[in-house]
ZAMARGU-4260 file (C-alpha; in steps of 0.2 Angstrom, whole numbers, plus 5000, padded with zeros to 4 digits):
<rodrens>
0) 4972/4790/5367 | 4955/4798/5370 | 4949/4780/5380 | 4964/4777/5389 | 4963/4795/5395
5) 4947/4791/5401 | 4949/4775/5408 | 4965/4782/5419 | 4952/4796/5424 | 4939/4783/5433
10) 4949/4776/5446 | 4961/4795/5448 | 4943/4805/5452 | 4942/4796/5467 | 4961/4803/5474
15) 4959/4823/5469 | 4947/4836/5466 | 4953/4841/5447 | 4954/4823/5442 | 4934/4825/5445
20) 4934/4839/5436 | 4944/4830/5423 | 4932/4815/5422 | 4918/4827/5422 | 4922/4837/5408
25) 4926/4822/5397 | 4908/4816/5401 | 4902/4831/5394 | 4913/4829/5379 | 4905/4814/5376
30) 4890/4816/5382 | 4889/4833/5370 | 4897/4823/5355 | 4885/4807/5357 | 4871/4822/5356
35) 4879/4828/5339 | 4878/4811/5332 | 4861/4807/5336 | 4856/4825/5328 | 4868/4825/5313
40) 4853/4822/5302 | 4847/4839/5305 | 4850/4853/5294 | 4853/4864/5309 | 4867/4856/5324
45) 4872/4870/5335 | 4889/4873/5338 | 4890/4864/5355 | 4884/4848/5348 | 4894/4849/5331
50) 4913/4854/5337 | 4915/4839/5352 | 4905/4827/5339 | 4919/4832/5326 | 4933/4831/5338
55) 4928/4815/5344 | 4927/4810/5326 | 4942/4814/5319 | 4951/4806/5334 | 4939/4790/5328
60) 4944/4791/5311 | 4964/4794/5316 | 4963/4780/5328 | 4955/4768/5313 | 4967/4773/5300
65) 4983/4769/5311 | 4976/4753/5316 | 4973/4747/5299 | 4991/4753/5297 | 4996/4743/5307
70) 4987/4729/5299 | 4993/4731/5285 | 4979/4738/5273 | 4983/4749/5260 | 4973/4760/5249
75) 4974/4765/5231 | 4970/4782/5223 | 4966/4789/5208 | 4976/4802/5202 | 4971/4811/5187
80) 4981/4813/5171 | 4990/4829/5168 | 4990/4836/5152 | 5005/4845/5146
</rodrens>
């Protein structure tokens, strides 16, 4: 939903002034999140790097998991045995 958010955003910037600020801000999302990604190795990622990097992550991992849903993958667990 994130993309096609974004992708609406382009051509709508070019009709109102908060559609700007829209496309703006989600810019900086990304922009802030790509920033998080590249530093992750580090032992110290500030906050403004760290929470749009998780954001955009968990989005990622939430977009992933339905698509392979829909195609059909499954995973298996492994429960542990419960003693009585």
């Amino acid at each position: 939903i994130l993309l096609v958010l974004f992708l609406i955003s382009i051509p709508l910037s070019r009709t109102e002034d908060i559609y700007s600020f829209a496309l703006v801000a989600q810019v900086a999302l990304y922009g802030f999140a790509a920033a998080g990604y590249l530093r992750q190795e580090s032992n110290i990622l500030p906050r403004i790097f760290s929470v749009p990097y998780y954001f955009c992550l968990v989005n990622y991992a939430s977009a992933r998991g339905i698509i392979e849903a829909f195609c059909g993958k499954t995973y298996t667990t492994w429960n542990t045995p419960r003693t009585k």
